[in-house]
MOPAC internal coordinates of N, CA, C and O (Angstrom, degrees):
PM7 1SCF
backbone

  N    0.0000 0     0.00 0     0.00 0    0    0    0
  C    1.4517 1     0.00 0     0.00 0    1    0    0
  C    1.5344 1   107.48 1     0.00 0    2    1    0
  O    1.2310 1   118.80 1   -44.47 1    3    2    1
  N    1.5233 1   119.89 1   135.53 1    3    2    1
  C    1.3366 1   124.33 1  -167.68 1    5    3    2
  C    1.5588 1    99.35 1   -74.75 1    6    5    3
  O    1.2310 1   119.42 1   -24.07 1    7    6    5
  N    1.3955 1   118.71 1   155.93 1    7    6    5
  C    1.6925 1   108.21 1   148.49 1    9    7    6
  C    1.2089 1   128.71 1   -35.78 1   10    9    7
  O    1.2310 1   112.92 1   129.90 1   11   10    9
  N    1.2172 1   130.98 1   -50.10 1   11   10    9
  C    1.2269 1   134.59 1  -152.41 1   13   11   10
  C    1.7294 1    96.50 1   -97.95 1   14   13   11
  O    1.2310 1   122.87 1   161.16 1   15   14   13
  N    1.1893 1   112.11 1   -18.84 1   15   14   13
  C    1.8534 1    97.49 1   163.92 1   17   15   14
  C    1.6806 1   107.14 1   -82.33 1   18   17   15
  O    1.2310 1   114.98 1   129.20 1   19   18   17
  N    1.5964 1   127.13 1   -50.80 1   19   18   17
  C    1.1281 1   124.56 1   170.15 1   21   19   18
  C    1.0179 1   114.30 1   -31.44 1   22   21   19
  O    1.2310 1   111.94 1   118.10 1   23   22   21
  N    1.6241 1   132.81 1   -61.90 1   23   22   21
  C    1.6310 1   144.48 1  -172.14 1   25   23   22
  C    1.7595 1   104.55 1   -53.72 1   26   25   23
  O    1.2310 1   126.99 1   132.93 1   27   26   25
  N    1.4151 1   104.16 1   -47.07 1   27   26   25
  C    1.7818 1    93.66 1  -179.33 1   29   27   26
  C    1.3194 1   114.15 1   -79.28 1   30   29   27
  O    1.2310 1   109.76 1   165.43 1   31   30   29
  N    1.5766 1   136.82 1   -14.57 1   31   30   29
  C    0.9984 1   121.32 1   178.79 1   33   31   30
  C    1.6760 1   108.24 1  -102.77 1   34   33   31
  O    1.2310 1   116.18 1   142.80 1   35   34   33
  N    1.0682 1   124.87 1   -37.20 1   35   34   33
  C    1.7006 1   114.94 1   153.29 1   37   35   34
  C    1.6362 1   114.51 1   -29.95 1   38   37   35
  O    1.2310 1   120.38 1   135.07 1   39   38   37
  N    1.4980 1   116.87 1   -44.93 1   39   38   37
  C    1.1547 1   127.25 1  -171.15 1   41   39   38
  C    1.3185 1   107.28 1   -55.38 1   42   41   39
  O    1.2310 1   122.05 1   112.08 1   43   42   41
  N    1.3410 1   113.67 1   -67.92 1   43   42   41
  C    1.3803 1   143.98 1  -164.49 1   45   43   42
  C    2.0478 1    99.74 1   -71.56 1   46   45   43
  O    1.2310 1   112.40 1   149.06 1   47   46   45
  N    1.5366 1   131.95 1   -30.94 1   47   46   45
  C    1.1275 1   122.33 1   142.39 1   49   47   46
  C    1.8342 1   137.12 1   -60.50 1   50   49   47
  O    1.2310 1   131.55 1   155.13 1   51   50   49
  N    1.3963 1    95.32 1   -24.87 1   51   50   49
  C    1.7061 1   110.56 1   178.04 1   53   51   50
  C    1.6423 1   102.12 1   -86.02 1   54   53   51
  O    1.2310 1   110.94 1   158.72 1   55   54   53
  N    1.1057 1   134.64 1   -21.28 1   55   54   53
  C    1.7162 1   144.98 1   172.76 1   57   55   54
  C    1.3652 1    89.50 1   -68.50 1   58   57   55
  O    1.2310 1   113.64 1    87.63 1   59   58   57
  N    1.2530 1   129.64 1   -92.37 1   59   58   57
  C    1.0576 1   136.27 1   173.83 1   61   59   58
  C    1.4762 1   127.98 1    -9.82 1   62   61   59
  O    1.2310 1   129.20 1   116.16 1   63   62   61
  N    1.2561 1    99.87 1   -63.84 1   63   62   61
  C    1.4775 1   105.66 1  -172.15 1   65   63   62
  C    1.9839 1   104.82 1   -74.41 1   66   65   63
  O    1.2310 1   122.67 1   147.93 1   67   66   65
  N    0.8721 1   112.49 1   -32.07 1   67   66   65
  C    1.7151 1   123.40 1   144.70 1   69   67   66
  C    1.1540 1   129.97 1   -29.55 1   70   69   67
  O    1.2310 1   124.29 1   132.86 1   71   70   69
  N    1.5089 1   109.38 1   -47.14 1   71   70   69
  C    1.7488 1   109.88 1  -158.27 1   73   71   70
  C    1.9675 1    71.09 1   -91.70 1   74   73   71
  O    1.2310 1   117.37 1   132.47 1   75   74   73
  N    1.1196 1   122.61 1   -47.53 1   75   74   73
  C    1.3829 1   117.37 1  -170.48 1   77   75   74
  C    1.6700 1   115.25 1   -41.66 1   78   77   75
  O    1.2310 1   123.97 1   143.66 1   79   78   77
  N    1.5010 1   109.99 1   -36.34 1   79   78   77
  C    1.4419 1   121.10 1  -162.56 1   81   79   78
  C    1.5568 1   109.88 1   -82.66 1   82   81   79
  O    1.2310 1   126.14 1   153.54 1   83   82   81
  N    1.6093 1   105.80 1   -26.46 1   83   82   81
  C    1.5236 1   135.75 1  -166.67 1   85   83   82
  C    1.2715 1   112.00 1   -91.02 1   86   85   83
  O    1.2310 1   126.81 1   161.09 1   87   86   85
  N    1.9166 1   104.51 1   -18.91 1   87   86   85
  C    1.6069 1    96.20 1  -179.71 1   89   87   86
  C    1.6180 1    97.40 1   -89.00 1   90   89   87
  O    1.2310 1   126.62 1   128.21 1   91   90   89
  N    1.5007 1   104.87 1   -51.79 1   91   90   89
  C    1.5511 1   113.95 1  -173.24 1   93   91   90
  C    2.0877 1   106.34 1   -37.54 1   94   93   91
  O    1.2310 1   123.55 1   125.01 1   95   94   93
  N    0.9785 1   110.80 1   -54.99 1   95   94   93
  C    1.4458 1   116.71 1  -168.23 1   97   95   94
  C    2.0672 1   103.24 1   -62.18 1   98   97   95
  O    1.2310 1   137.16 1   149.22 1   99   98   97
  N    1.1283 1    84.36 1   -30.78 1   99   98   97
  C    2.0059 1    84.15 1   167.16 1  101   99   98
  C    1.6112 1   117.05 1   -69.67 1  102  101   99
  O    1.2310 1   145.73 1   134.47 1  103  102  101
  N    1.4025 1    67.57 1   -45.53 1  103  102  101
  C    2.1104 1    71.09 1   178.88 1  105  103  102
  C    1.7683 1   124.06 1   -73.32 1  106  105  103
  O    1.2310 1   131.56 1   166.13 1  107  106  105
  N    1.1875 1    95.30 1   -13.87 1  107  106  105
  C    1.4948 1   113.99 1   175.33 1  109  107  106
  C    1.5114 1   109.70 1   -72.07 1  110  109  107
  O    1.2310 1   128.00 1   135.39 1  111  110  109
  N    1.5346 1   102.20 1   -44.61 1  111  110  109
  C    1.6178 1   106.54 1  -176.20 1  113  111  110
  C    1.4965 1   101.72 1   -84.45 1  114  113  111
  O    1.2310 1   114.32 1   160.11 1  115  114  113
  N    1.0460 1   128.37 1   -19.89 1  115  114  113
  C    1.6010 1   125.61 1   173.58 1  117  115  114
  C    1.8934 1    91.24 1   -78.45 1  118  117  115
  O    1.2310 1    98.82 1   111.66 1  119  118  117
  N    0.9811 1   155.64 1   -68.34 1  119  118  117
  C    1.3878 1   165.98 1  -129.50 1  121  119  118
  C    1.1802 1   115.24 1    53.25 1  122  121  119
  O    1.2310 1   117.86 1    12.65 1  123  122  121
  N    1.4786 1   121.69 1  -167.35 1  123  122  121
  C    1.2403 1   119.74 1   169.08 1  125  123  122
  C    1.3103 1   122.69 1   -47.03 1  126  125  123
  O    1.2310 1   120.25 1   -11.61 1  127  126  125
  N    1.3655 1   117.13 1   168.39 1  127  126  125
  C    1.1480 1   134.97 1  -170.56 1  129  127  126
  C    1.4205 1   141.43 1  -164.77 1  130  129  127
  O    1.2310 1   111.83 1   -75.58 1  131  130  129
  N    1.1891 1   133.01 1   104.42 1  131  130  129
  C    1.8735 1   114.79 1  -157.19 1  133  131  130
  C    1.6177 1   115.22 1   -70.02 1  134  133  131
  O    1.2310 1   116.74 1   -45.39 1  135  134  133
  N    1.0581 1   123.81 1   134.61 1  135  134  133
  C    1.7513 1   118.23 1   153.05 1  137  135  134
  C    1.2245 1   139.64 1   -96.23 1  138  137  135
  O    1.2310 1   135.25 1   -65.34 1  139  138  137
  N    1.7088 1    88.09 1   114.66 1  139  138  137
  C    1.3631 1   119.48 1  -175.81 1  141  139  138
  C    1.3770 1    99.69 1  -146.30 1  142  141  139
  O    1.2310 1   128.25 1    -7.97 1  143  142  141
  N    1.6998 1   101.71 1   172.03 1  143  142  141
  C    1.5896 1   119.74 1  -159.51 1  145  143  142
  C    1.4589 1    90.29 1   -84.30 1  146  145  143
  O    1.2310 1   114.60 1   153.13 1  147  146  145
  N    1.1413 1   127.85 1   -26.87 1  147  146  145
  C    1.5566 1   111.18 1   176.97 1  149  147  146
  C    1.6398 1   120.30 1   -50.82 1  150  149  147
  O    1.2310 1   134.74 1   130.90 1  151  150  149
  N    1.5050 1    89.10 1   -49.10 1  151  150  149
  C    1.6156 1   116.19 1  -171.62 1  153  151  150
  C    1.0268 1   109.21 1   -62.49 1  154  153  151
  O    1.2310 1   106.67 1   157.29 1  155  154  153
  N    1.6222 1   142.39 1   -22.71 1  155  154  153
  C    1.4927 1   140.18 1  -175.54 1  157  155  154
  C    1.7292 1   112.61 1   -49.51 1  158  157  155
  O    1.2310 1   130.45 1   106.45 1  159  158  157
  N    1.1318 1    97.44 1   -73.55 1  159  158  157
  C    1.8307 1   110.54 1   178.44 1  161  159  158
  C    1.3561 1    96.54 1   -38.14 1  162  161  159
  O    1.2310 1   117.48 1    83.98 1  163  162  161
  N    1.2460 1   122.40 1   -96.02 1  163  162  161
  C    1.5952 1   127.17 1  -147.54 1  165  163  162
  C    1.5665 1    90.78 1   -67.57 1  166  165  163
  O    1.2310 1   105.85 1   155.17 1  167  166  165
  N    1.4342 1   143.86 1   -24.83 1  167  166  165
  C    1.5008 1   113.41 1   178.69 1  169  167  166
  C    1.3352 1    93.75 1   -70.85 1  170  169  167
  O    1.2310 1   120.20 1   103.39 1  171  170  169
  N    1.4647 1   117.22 1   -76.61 1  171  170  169
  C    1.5111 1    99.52 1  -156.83 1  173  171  170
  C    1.4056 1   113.38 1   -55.04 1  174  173  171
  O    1.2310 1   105.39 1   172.57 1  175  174  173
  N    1.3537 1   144.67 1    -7.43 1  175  174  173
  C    1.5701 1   121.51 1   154.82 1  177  175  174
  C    1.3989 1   126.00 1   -47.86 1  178  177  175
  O    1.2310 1   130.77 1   123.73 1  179  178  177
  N    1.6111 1    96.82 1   -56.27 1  179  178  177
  C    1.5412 1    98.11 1   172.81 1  181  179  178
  C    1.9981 1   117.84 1   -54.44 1  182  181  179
  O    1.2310 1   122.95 1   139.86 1  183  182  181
  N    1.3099 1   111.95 1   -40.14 1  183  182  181
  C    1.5215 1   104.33 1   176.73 1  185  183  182
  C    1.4066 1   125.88 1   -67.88 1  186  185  183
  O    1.2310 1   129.18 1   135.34 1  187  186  185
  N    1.3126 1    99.92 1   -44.66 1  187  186  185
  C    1.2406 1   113.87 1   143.83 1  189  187  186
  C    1.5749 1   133.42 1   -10.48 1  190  189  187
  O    1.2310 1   131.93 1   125.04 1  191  190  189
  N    0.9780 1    94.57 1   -54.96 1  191  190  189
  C    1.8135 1   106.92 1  -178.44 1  193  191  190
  C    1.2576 1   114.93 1  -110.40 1  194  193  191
  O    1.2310 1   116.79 1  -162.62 1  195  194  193
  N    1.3347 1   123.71 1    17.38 1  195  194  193
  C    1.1234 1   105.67 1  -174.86 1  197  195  194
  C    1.9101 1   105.39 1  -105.39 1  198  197  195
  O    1.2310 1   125.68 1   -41.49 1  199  198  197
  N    1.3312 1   106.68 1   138.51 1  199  198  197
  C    1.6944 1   101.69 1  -166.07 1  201  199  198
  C    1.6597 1   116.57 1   -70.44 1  202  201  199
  O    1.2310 1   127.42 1   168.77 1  203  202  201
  N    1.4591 1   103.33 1   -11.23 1  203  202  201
  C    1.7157 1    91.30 1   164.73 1  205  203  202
  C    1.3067 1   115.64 1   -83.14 1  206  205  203
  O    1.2310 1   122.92 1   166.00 1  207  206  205
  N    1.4061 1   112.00 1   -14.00 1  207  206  205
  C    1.8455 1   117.23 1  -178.44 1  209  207  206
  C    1.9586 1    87.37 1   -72.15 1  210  209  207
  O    1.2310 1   117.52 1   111.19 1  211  210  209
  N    1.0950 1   122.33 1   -68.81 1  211  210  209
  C    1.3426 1   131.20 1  -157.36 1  213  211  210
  C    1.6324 1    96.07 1   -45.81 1  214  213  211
  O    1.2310 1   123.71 1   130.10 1  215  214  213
  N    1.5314 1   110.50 1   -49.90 1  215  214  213
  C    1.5211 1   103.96 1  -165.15 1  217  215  214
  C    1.7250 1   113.33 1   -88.14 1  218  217  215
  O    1.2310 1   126.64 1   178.15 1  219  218  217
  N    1.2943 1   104.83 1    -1.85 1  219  218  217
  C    1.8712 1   107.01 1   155.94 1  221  219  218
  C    1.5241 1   122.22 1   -66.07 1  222  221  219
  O    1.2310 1   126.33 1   127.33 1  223  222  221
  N    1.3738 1   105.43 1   -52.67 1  223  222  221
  C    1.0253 1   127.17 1   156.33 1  225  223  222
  C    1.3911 1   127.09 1   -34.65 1  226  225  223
  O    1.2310 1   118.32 1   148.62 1  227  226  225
  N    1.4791 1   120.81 1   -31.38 1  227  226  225
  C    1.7581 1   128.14 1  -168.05 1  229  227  226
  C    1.3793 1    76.83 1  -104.84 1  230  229  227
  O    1.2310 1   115.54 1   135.09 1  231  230  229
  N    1.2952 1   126.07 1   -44.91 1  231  230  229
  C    1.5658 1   112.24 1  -143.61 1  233  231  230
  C    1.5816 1    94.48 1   -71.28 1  234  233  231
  O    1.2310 1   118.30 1   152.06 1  235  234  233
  N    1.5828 1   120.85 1   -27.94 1  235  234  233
  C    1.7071 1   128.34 1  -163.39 1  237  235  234
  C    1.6338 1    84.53 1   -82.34 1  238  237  235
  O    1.2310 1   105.21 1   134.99 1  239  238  237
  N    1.1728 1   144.98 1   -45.01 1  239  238  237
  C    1.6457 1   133.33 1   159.94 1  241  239  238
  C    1.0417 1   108.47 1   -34.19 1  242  241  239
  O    1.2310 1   108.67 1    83.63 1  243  242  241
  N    1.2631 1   138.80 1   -96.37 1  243  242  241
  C    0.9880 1   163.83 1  -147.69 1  245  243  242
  C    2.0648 1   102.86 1   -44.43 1  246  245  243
  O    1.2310 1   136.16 1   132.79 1  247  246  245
  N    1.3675 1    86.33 1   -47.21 1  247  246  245
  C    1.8229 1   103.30 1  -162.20 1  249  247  246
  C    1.7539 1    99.43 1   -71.92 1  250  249  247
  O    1.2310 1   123.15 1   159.60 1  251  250  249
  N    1.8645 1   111.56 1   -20.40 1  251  250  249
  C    1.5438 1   107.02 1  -172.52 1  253  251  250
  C    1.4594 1    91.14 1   -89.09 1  254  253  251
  O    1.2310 1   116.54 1   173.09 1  255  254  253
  N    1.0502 1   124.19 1    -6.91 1  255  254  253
  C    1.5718 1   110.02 1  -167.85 1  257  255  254
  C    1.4761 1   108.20 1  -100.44 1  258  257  255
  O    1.2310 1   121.76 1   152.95 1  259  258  257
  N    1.6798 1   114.24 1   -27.05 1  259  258  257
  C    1.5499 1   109.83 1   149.47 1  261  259  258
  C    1.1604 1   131.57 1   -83.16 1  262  261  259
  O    1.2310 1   113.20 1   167.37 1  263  262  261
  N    1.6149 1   130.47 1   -12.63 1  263  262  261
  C    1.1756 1   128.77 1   133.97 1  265  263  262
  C    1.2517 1   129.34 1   -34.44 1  266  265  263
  O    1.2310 1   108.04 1   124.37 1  267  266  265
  N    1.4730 1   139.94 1   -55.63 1  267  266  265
  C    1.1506 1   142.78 1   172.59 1  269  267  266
  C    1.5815 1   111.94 1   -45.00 1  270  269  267
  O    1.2310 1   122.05 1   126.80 1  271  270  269
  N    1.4864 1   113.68 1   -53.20 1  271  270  269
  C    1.1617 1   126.99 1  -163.59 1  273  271  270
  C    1.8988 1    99.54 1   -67.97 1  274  273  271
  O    1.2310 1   127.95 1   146.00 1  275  274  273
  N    1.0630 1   102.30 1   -34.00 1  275  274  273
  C    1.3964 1   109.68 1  -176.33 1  277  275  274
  C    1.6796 1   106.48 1   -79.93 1  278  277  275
  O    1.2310 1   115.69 1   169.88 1  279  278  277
  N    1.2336 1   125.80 1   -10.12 1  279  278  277
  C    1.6192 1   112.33 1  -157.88 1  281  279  278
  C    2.0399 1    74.47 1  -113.13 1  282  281  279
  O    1.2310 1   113.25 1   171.31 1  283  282  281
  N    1.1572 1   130.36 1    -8.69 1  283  282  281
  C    1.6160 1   127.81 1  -171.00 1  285  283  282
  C    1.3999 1   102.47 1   -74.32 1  286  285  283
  O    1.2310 1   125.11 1   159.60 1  287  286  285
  N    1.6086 1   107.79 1   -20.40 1  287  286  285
  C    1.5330 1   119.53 1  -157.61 1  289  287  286
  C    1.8312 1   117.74 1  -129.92 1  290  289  287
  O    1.2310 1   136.40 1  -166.52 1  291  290  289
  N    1.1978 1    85.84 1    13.48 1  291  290  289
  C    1.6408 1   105.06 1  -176.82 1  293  291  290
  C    1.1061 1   106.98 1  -150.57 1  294  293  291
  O    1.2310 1   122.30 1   -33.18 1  295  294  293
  N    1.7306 1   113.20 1   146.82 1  295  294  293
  C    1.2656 1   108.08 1   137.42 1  297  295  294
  C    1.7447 1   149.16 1   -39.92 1  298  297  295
  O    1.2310 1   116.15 1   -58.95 1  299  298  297
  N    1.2640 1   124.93 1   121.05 1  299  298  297
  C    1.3631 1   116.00 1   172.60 1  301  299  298
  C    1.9787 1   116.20 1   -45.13 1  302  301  299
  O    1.2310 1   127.83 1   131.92 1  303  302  301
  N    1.2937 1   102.53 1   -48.08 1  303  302  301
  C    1.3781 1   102.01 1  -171.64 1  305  303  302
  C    1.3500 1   116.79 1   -77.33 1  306  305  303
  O    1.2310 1   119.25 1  -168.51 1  307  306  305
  N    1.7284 1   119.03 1    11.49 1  307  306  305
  C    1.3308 1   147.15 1  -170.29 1  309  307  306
  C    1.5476 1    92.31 1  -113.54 1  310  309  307
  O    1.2310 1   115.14 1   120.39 1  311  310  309
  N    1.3107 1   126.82 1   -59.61 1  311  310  309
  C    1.5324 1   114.73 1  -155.48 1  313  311  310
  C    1.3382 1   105.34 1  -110.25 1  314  313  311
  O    1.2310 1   114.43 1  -170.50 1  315  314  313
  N    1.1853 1   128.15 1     9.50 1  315  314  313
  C    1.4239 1   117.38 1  -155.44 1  317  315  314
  C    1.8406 1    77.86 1  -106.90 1  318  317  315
  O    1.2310 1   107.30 1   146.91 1  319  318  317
  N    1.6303 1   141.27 1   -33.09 1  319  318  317
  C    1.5153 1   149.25 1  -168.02 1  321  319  318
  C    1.4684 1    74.29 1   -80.68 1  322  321  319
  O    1.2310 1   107.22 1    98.18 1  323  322  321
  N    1.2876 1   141.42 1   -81.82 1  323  322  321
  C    1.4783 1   120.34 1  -159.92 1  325  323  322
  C    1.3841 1   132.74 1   -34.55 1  326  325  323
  O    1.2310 1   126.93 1   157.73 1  327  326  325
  N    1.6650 1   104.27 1   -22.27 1  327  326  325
  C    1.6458 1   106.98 1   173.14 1  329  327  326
  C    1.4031 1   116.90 1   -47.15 1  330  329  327
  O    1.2310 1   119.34 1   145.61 1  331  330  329
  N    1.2115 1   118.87 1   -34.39 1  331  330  329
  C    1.3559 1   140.99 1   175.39 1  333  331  330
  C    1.6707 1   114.53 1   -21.36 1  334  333  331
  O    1.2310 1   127.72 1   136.33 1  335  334  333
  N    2.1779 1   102.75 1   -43.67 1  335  334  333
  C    1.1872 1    98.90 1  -166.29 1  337  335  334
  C    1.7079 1   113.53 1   -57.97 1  338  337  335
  O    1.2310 1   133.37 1   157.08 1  339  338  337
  N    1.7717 1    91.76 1   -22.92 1  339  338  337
  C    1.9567 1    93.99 1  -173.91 1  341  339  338
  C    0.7937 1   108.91 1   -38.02 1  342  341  339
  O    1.2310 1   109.91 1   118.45 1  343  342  341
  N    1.9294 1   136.54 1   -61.55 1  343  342  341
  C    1.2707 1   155.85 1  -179.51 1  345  343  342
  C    2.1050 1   110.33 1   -23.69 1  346  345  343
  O    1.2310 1   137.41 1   123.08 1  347  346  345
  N    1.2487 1    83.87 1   -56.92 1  347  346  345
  C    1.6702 1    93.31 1   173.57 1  349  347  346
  C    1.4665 1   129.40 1   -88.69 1  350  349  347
  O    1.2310 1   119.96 1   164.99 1  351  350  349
  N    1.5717 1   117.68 1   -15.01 1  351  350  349
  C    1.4264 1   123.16 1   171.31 1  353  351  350
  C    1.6744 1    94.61 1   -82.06 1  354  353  351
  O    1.2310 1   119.14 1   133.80 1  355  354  353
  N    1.0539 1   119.24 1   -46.20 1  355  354  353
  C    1.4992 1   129.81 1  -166.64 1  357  355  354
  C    1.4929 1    98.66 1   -42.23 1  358  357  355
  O    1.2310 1   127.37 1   101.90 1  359  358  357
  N    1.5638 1   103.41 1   -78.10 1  359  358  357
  C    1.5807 1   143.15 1  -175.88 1  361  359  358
  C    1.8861 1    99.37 1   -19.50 1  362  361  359
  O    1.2310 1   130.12 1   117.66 1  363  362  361
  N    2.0333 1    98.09 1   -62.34 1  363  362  361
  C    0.9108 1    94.52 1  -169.66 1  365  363  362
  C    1.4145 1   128.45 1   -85.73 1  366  365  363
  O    1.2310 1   121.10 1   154.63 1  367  366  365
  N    1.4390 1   115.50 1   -25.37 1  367  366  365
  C    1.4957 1   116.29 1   166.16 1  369  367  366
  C    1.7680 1   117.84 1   -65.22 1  370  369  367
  O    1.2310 1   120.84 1   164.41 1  371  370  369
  N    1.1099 1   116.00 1   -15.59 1  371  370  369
  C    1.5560 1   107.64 1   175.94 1  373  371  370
  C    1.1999 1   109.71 1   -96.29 1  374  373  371
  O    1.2310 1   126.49 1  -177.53 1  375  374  373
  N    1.2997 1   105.12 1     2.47 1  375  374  373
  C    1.6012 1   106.42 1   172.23 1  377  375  374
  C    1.6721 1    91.91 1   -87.45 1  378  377  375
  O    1.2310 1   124.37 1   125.77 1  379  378  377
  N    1.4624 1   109.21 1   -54.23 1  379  378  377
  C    1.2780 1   110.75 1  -176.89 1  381  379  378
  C    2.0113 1   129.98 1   -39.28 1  382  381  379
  O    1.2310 1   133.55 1   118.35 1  383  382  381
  N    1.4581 1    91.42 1   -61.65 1  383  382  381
  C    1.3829 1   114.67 1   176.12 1  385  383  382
  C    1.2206 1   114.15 1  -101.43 1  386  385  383
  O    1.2310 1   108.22 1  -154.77 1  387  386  385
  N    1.6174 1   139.62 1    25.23 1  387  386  385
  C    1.5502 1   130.46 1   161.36 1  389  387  386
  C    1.4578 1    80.24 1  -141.47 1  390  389  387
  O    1.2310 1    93.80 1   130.58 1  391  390  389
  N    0.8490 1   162.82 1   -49.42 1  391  390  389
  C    1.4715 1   144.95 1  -170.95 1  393  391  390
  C    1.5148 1    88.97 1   105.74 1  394  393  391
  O    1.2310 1   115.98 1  -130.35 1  395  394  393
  N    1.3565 1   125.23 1    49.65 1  395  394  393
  C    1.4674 1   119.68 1  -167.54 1  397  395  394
  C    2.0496 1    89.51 1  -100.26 1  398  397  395
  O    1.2310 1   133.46 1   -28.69 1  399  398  397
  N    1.2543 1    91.60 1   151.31 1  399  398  397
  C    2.0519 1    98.25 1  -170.97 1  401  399  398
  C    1.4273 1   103.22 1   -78.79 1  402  401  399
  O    1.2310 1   113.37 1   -76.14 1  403  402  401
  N    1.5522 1   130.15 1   103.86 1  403  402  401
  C    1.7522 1   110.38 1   134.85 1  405  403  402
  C    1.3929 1   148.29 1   -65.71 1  406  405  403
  O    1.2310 1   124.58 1   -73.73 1  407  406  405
  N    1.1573 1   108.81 1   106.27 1  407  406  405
  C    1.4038 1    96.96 1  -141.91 1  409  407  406
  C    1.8586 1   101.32 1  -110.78 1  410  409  407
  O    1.2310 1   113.72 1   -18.96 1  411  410  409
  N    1.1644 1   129.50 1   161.04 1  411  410  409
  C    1.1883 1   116.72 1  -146.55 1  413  411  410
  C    1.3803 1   111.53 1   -60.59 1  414  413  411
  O    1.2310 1   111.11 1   151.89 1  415  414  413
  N    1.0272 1   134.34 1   -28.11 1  415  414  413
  C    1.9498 1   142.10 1  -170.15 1  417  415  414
  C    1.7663 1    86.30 1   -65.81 1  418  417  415
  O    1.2310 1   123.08 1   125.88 1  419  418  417
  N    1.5360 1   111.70 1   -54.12 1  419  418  417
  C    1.5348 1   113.34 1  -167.27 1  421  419  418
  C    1.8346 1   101.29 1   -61.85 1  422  421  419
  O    1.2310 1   126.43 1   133.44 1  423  422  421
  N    1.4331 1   105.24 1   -46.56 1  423  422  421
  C    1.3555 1    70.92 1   167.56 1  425  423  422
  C    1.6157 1   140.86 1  -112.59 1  426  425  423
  O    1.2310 1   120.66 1  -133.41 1  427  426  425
  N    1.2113 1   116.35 1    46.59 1  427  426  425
  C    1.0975 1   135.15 1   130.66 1  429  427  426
  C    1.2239 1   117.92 1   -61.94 1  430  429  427
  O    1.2310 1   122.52 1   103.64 1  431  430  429
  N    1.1081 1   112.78 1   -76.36 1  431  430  429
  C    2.3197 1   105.38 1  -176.75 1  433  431  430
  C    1.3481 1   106.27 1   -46.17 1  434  433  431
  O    1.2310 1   116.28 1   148.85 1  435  434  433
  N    1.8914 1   124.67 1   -31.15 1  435  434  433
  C    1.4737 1   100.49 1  -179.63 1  437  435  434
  C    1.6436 1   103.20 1   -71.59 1  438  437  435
  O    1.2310 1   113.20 1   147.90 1  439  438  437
  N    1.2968 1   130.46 1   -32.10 1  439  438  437
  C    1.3322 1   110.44 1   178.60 1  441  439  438
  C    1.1365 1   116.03 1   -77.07 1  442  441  439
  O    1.2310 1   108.97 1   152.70 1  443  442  441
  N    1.0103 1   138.26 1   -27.30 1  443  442  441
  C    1.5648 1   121.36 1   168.29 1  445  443  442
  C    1.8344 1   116.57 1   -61.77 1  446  445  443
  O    1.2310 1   128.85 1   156.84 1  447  446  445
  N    1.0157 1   100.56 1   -23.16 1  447  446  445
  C    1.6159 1   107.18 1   175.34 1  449  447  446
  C    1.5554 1   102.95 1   -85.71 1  450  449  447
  O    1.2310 1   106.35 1   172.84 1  451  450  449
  N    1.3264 1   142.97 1    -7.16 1  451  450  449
  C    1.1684 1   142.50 1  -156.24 1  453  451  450
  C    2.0946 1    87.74 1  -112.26 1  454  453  451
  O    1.2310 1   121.54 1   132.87 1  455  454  453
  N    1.6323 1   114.67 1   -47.13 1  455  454  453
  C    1.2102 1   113.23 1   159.11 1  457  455  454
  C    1.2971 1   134.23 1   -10.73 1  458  457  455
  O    1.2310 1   135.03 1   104.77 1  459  458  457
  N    1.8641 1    88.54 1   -75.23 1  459  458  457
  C    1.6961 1   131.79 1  -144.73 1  461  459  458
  C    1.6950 1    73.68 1   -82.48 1  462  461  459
  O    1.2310 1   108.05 1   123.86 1  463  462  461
  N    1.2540 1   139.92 1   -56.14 1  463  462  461
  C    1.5546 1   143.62 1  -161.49 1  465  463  462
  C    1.8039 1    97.59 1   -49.00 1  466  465  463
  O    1.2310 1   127.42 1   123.61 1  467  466  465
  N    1.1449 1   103.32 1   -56.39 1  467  466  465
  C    1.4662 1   126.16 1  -175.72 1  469  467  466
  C    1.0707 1   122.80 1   -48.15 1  470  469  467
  O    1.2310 1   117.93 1   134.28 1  471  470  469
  N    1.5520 1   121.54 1   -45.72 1  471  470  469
  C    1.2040 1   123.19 1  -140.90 1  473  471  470
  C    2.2325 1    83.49 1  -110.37 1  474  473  471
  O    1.2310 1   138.44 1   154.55 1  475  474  473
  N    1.1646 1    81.87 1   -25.45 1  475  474  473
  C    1.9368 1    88.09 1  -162.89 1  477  475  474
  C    1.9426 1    89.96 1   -78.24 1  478  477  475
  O    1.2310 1   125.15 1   138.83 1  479  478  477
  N    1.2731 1   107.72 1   -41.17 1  479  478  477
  C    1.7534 1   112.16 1  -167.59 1  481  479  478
  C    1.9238 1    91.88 1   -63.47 1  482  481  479
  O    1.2310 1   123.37 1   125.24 1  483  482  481
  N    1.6783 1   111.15 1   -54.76 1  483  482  481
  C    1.5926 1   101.66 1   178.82 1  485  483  482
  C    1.4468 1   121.03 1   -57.46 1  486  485  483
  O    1.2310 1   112.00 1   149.50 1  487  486  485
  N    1.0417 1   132.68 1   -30.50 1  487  486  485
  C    1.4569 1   146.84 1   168.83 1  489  487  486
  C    1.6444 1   107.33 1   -29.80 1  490  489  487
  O    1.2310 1   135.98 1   130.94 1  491  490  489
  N    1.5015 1    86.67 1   -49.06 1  491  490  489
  C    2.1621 1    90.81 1  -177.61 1  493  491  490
  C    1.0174 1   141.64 1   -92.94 1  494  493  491
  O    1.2310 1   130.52 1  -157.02 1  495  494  493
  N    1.9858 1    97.30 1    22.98 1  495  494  493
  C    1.3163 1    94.91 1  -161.51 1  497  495  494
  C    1.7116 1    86.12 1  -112.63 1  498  497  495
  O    1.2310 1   120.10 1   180.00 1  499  498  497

């Protein structure tokens, strides 16, 4: 795999794992919430507006349009196992920035996904 395909599809996994980090932190500032038909309108206004919801949202744009560019220049059965890294950027920044627990089983699956990343990314070269 060339640099410049690696670089767009890392890219297009780091967008991703972003819009993921960008939605959670909206929903945090909205908090819980019950579901019901009352609750539709005024929740989604409030999510709605909130600028980490808006910029998950750009970042999940943004991430299909370097996705594309990345799947023009790769294999699917090459880039589509790299999504994987979300799993572990995710894992570790919400550990980072929500105080969310890794706890030993979790990190086990991130190393086995750190493997499976490895072994599938050397495969294409």
């Amino acid at each position: 795999m060339s640099s410049v395909s690696f670089f767009l599809i890392l890219c297009g996994v780091l967008l991703n794992a972003a819009a993921q980090l960008l939605l959670k932190a909206g929903v945090n500032a909205v908090g819980r919430f019950a579901f019901s038909a009352e609750n539709v309108v005024p929740i989604g206004l409030k999510l709605a507006t909130q600028p980490p919801i808006a910029a998950g949202l750009a970042c999940y744009v943004v991430s299909v349009v370097v996705w594309i560019l990345g799947l023009s220049r790769v294999d699917v059965s090459v880039a589509y196992p790299l999504l994987s890294m979300g799993y572990v950027v995710n894992a570790l920044a919400a550990w980072w920035l929500f105080g969310e627990v890794i706890t030993l089983e979790r990190a086990v699956g991130i190393g086995v996904i750190l493997i499976g990343v490895y072994l599938v990314a050397r495969s294409a070269s």
